[in-house]
C-alpha positions in Angstrom: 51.6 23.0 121.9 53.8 22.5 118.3 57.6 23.1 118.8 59.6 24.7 115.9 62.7 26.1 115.1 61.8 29.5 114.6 63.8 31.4 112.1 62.5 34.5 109.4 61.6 31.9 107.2 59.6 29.3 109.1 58.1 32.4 110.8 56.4 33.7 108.1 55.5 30.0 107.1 53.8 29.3 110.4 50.4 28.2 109.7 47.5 30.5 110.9 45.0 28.7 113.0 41.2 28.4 111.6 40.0 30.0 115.0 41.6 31.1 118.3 45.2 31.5 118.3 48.2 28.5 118.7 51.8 29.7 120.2 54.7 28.0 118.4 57.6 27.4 121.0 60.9 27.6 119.9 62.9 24.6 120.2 66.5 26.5 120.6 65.5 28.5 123.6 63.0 27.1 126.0 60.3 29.5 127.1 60.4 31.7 124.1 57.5 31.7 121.1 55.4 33.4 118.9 51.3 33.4 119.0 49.6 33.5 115.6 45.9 34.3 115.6 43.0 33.4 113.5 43.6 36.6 111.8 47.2 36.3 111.1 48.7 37.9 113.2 51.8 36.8 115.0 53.0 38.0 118.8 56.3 37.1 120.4 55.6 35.7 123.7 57.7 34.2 126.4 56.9 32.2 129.6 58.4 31.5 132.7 58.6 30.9 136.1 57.2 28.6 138.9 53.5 29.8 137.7 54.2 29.5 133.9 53.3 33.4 133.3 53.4 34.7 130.1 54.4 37.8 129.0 53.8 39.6 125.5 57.4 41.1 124.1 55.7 42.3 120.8 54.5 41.9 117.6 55.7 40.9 114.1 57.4 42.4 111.9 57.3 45.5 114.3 59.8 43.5 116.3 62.2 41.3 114.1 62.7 38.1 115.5 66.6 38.6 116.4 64.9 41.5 118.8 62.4 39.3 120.2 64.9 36.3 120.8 67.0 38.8 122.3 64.2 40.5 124.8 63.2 37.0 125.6 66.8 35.8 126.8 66.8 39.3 129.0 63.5 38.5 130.8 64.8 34.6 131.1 68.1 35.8 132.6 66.2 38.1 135.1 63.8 36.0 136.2 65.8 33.2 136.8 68.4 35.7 138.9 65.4 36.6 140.9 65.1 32.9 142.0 68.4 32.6 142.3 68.3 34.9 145.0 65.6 33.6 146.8 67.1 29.9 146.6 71.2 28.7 147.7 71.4 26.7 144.4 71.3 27.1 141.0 71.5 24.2 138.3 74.4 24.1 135.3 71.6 25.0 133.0 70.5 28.0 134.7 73.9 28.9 135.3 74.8 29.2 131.3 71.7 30.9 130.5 72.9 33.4 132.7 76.1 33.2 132.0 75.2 34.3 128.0 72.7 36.9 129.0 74.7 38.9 131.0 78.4 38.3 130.5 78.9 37.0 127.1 76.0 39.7 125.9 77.8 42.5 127.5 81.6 41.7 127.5 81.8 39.3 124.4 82.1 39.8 120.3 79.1 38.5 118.3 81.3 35.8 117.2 82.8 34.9 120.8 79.2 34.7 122.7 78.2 32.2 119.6 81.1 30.0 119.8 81.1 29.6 123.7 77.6 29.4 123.6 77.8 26.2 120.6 80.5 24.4 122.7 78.9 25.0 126.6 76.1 23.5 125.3 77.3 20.6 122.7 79.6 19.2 125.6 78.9 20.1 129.3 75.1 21.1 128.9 73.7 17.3 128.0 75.9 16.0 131.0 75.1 18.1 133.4 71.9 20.5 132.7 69.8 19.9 135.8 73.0 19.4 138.5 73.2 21.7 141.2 76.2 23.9 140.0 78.3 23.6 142.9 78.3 19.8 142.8 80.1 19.7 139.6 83.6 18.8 140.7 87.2 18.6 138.8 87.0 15.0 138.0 83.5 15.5 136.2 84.7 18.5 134.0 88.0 16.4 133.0 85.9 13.1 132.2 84.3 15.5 129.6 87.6 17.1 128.1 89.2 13.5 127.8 86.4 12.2 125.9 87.4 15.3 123.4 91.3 14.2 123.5 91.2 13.0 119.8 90.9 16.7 118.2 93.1 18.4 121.3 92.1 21.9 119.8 88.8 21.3 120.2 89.3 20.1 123.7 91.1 22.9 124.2 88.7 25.5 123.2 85.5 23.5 125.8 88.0 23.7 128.1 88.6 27.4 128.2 84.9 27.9 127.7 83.7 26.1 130.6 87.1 27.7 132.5 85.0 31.2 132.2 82.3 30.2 133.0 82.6 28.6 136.5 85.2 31.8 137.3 82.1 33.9 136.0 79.8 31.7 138.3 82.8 32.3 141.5 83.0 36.1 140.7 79.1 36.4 141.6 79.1 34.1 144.6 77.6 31.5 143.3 80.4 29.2 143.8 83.3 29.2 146.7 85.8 28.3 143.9 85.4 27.1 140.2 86.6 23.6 139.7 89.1 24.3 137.0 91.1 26.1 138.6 94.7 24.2 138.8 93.9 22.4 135.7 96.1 22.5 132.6 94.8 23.0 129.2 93.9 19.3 128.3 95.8 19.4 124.9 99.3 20.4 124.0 99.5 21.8 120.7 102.2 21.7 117.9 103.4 24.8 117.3 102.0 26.8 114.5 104.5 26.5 111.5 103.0 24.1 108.9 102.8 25.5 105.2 101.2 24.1 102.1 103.9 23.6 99.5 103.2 24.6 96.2 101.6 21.1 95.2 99.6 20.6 98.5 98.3 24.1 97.5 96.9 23.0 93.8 95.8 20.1 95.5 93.2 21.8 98.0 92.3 25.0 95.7 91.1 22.2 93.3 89.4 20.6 95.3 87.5 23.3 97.1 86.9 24.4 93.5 84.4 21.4 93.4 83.5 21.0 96.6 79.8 22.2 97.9 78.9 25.7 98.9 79.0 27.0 101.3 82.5 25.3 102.3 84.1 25.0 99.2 83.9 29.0 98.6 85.1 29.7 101.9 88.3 27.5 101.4 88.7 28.9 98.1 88.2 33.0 99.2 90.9 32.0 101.7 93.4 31.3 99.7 92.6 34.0 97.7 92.6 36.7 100.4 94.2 35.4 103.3 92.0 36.3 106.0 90.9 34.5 108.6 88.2 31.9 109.0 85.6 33.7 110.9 86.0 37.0 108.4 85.3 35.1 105.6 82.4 32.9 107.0 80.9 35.8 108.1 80.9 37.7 105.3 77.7 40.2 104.8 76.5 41.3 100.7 76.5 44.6 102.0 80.5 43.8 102.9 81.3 43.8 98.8 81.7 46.8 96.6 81.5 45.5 93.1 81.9 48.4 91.7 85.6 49.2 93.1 86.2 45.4 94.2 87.2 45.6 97.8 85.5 43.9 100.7 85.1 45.7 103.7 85.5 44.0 106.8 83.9 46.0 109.9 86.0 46.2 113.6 83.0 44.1 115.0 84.7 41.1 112.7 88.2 41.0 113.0 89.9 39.9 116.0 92.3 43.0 116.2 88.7 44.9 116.4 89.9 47.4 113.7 88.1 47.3 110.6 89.4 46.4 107.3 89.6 47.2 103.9 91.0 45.4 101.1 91.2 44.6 97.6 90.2 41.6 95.9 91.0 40.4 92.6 89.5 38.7 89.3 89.7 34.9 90.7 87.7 35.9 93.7 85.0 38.3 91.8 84.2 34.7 89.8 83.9 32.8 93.6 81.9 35.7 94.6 80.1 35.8 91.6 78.7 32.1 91.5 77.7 31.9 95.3 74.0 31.4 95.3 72.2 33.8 97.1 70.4 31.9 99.6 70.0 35.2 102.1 69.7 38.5 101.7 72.4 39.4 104.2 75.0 36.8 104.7 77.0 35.2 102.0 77.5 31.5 104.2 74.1 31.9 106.2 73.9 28.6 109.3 71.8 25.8 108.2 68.5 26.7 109.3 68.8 29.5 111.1 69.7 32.9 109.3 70.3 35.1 112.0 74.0 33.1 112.8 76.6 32.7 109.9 78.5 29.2 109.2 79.1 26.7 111.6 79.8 23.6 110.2 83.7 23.6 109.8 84.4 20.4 111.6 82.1 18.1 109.7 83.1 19.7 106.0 86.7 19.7 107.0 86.5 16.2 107.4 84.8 15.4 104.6 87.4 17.7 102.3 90.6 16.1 103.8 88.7 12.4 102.9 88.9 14.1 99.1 92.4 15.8 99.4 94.7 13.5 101.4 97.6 15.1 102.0 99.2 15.9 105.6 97.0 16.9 108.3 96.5 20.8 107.9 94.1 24.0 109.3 92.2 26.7 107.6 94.7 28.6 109.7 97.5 27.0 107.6 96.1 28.8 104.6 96.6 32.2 106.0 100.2 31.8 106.8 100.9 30.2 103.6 99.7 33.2 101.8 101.6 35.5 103.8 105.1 33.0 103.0 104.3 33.2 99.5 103.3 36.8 98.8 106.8 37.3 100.6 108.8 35.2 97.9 106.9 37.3 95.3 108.5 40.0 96.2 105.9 41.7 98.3 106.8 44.2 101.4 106.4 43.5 104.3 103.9 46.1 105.3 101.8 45.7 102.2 101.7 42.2 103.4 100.7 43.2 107.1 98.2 45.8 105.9 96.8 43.3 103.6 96.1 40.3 106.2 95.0 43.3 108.9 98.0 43.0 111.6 98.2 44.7 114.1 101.9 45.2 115.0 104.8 44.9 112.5 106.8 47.3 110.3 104.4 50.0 110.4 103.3 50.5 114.3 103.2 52.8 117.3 103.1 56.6 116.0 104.1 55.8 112.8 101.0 53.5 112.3 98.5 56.5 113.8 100.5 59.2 111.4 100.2 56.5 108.6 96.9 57.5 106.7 98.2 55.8 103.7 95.6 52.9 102.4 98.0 50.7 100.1 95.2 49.8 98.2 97.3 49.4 94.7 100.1 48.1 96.6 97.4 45.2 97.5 96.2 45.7 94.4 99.4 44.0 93.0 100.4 41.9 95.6 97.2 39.7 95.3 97.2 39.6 90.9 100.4 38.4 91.5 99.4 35.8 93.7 96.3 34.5 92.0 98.9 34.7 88.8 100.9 32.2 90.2 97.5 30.4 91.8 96.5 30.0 88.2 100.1 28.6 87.1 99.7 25.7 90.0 96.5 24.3 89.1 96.9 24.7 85.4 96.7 21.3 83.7 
């Protein structure tokens, strides 16, 4: 039976048999697929269990495909708790399918269940998928992290995924006590001061300028706007009023949960204006798969500093040096705050709930005059 990556394109791509009917698998989440008949028409399906049994979750376009992966991962999650309770053990690989389905699904952002989901099964999943989950022990977990030493943040992030993970798996009794507990974060990190002077700035605005969507935008909108990474790679169409020229991030976004509005001036209507449209919802769709936004950052980061060579930075860096340097231009404090969306700072407690006031123009100016002096860096 053919295996495909099933996304709304390839879906409505899938070729129809002459006669009968042939299911497509999906090759991102085992069990789950879609039946096409000799008349067309396409089914989700998913199977499992000891017997193989198939069930029908619906048909296309009735149900979108997001909805049908979604079902699917429910029913997978159930069934394989049912075992679970029939049997002692339960394998790593069962263990994070349930992990996603119930805790990440219920307790975790869009963004959050994604990420964990990406490093669970990029590190720990091809080492230890079919182990018995109570065999994995501290010294296996830290061989992992030290192989992941030479970028410590990214160490540091597997490590606090599969940290939740086994204390998720301990909560529900599925083991005595998770294996992490007592160990340090692998990494220690510098502390978060480094700034982009004024020529390291020119340097990396022009060369995202030339650098290839979708990562060269994204550098370039964040320097222009001063959000954060995952706010601009997840940008929606439907985010952007043209008309007005603000972008409208919702709470489901940020990572203060409180939805944002904001401004945006002529510089970024250009960026905005000459990213191809490539989907009809996001701006930096994932290779291959529509339904997720962006997720390429280490692999184009790399490739950017090989092009810019100055001293090692973050996207994060951007953000604070756009907040340094809209303070030497003169701008306030909280038009700065309101502007990068923080939550506590000059304007906070009562005042902040009493505080109805938008500082739209006060944005407004702060950002012409940054893209003003923007323009002055990398003029040549």
């Amino acid at each position: 039976m053919p295996k495909t990556h099933l996304t709304d394109l390839t879906l409505k791509h899938l070729l129809v048999p002459e006669r009968g009917q042939t299911t497509y698998w999906d090759d991102a989440l085992s069990g789950f697929g879609v039946r096409v008949s000799q008349g067309g028409g396409k089914t989700f399906t998913v199977m499992f269990g000891d017997d193989r049994r198939r069930v029908t979750i619906g048909r296309y376009p009735i149900l979108s495909l997001s909805e049908a992966r979604g079902a699917a991962k429910r029913l997978l999650a159930e069934a394989t708790l049912k075992r679970v309770e029939k049997t002692p053990s339960l394998t790593f690989a069962e263990a994070v399918e349930l992990f996603l389905a119930t805790h990440c699904a219920q307790k975790n952002r869009t963004s959050t269940r994604d990420e964990t989901e990406r490093l669970l099964r990029r590190h720990f999943l091809p080492v230890f998928e079919d182990r018995p989950l109570a065999s994995i022990t501290k010294h296996d977990v830290s061989s992992i992290l030290d192989g992941l030493l030479a970028r410590p943040s990214g160490a540091n992030h597997a490590f606090a995924a599969i940290r939740v993970l086994l204390r998720w798996a301990t909560r529900r009794g599925y083991l005595t006590h998770s294996p992490c507990e007592g160990m340090a974060q692998p990494a220690r990190l510098a502390s978060r001061e480094r700034m982009l002077t004024d020529m390291e700035l020119a340097a990396v605005l022009t060369t995202a300028k030339g650098f290839a969507w979708p990562f060269g935008p994204i550098v370039v909108l964040l320097i222009l706007t001063g959000q954060r990474r995952s706010e601009i790679g997840g940008l929606r169409w439907d985010y952007i009023d043209e008309q007005q020229q603000t972008m409208t991030l919702p709470a489901s976004l940020t990572k203060n949960n409180r939805a944002h509005v904001f401004p945006y001036g002529s510089m970024c209507r250009e960026v905005l204006t000459g990213i191809p449209k490539v989907d009809d919802v996001y701006l930096f769709p994932a290779r291959g798969n529509r339904e997720h936004t962006y997720a390429g950052w280490g692999k184009a980061k790399r490739t950017f500093d090989a092009l810019c060579p100055i001293a090692p930075w973050t996207l994060h860096d951007l953000r604070r040096t756009v907040a340094t340097n809209l303070a030497a231009l003169g701008t306030p404090p909280h038009v700065t705050e309101r502007l990068l969306n923080h939550v506590s700072g000059t304007v906070s407690g009562v005042a902040a709930i009493y505080n109805r006031h938008a500082y739209m123009s006060e944005m407004r100016q702060a950002l012409d005059a940054w893209e003003r002096k923007l323009i002055s860096l990398t003029a040549s």
